[in-house]
C-alpha positions in Angstrom: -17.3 -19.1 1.7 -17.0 -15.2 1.2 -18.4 -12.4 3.0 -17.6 -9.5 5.4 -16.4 -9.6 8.8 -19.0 -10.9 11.4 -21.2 -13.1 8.6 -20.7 -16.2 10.2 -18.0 -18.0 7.9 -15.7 -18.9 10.9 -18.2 -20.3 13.0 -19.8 -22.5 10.2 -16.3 -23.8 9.6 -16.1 -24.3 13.2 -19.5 -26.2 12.9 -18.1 -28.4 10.3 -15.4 -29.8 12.3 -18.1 -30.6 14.9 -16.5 -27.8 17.8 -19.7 -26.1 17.8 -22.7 -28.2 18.0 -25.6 -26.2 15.3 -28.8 -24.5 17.1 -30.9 -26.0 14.1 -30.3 -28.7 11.5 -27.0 -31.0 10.7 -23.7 -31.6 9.5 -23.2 -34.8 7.7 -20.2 -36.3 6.9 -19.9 -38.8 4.1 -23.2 -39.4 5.2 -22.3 -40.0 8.6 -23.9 -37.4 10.6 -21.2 -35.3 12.5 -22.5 -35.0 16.4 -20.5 -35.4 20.0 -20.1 -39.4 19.9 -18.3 -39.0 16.4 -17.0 -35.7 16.2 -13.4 -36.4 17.0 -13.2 -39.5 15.1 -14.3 -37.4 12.1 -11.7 -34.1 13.0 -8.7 -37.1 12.1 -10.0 -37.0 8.4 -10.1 -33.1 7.8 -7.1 -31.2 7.8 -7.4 -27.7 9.4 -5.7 -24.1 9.1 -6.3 -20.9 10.4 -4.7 -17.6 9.6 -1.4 -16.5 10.8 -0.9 -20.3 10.5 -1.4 -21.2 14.1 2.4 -22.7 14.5 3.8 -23.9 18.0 6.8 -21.1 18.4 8.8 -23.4 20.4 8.4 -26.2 18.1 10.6 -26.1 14.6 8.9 -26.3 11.4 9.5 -29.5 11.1 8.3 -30.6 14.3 5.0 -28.3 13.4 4.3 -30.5 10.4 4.8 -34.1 12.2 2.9 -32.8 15.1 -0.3 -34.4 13.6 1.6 -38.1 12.8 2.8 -37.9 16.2 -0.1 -38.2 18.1 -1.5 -40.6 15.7 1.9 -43.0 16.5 3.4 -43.0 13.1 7.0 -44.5 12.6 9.8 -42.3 12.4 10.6 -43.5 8.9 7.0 -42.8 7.7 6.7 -39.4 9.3 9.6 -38.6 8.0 9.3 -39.3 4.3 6.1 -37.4 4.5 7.8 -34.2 5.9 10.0 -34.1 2.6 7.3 -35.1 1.0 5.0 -31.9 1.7 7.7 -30.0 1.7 8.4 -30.7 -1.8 5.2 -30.0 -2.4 4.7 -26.6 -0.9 7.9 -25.4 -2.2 10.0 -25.7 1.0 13.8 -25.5 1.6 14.5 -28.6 3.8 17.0 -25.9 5.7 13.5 -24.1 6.5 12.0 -27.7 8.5 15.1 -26.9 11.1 14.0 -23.4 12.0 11.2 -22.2 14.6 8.5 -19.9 13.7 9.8 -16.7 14.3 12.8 -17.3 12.4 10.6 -17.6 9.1 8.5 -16.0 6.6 5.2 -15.0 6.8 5.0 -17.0 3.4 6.8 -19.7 4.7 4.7 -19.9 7.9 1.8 -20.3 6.1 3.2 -23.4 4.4 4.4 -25.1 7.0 1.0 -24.7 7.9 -0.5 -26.2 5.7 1.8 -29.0 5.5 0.4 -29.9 8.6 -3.2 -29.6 7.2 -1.8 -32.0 4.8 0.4 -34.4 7.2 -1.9 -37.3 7.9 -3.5 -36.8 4.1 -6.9 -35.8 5.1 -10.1 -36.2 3.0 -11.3 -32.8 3.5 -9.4 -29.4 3.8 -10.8 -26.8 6.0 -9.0 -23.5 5.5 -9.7 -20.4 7.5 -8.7 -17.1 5.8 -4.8 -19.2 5.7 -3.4 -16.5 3.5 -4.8 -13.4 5.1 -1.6 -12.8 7.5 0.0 -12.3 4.3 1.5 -8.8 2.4 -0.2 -8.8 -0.9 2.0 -9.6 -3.3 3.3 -13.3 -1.0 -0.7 -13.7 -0.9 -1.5 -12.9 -4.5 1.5 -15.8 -5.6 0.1 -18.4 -2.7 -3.2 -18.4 -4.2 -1.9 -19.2 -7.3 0.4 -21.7 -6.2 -2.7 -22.8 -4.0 -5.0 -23.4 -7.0 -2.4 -25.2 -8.4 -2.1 -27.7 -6.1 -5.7 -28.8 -4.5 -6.3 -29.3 -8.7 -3.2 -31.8 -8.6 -4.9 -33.1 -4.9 -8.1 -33.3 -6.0 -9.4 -32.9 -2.1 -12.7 -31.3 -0.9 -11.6 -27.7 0.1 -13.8 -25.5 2.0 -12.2 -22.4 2.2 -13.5 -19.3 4.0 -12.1 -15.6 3.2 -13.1 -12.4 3.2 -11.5 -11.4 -0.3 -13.5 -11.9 -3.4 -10.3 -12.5 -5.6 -9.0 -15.3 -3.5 -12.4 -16.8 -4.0 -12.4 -16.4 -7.5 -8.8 -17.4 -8.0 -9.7 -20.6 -5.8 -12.9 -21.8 -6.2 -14.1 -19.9 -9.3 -17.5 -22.8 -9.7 -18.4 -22.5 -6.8 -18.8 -19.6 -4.1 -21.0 -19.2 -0.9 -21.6 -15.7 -0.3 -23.0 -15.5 3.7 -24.7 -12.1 5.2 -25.5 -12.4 9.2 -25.3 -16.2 9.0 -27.2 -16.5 6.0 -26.8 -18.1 2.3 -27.3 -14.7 0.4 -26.1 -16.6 -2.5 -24.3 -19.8 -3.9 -23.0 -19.8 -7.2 -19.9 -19.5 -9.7 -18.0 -16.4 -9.4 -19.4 -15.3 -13.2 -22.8 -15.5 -11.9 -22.3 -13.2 -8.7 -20.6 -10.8 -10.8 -23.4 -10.7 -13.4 -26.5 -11.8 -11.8 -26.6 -11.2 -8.1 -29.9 -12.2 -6.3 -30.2 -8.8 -4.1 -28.7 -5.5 -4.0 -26.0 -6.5 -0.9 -24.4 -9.3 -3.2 -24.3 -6.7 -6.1 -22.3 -4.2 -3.7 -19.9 -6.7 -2.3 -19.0 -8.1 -5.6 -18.7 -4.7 -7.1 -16.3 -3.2 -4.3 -14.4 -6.2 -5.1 -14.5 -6.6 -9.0 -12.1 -4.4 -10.4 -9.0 -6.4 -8.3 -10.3 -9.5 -9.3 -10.5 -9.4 -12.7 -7.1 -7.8 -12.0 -6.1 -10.5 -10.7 -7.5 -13.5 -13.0 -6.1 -11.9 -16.2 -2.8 -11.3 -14.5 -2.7 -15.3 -14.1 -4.1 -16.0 -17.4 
């Protein structure tokens, strides 16, 4: 979900997880609909980030990413072959898992982070703008290595940003443009760029285009 600041993309992800209950309509959840009875149940099978990470400073990375097997009673053993195990996968030095927070990178924040997401091997990803702490160049290398992996997961990802490229690089099929909590459009990023339905998705995606193409051929 793309758009500019204020559009609503927060708060729909919010609505998602069933934290904000909708004004009109529903939010289903493998069919199940998502409502205050269920809504916690439900939160145990997404995996959530936010930007900046959202890490416990007086907790150490490692202790960030078992958080979420703690309170669901996991055995030590098991929590702790899944900490190397994410940390494998997002690239992390298993010195990094002894440190706290501040004593990190922004990049490496940010995957501890989403290790967390990841701890407990959740159906669904929800991901609010998790690379937009970031200096440009760690977040222009996360979002490849980010592509990279929810292909080899194969997870639902909903992601919401502000940045057209990270869209594109991310979820290239598939992109929700909102405008005052509004679908302005829905569609692959080839079809915004060449076809878009009014003249405020033709300005967004043309402030943006230049970087993003930028961008995709610099990966290809």
């Amino acid at each position: 979900m793309i758009g500019p600041s204020g559009c609503g993309k927060s708060t729909l992800l919010r609505v998602m997880m069933g934290l904000i209950e909708p004004d009109r309509g529903e939010v289903r959840f493998d069919g199940e609909r998502v409502g205050r009875d269920n809504a916690r149940a439900l939160r145990k099978r997404c995996g959530y980030a936010i930007q900046s990470g959202g890490l416990f400073p007086h907790m150490t990375a490692w202790e960030n990413i078992a958080l979420p097997a703690r309170l669901a009673r996991w055995r030590s053993d098991r929590t702790q072959e899944r900490v190397l195990e994410l940390a494998g996968l997002m690239d992390l030095p298993e010195d990094a898992l002894g440190r706290f927070p501040a004593e990190l990178s922004g990049g490496q924040r940010q995957r501890v982070a989403l290790s967390r997401s990841l701890m407990l091997d959740p159906e669904v990803l929800l991901l609010d703008e998790p690379l937009g702490a970031l200096d440009p160049i760690i977040r222009s290398h996360l979002q490849r290595e980010l592509g990279a992996l929810f292909a080899e997961l194969r997870k639902t990802v909903v992601l919401v940003t502000h940045d057209l490229a990270e869209a594109a690089t991310l979820a290239p099929d598939d992109i929700v443009l909102l405008r005052e909590g509004t679908i302005e459009q829905r569609g692959a990023f080839e079809t915004l760029r060449k076809d878009p339905t009014s003249e405020f998705a033709g300005r967004f995606v043309a402030d943006q285009v230049d970087r993003v193409e930028a961008l995709i051929g610099g990966g290809a």
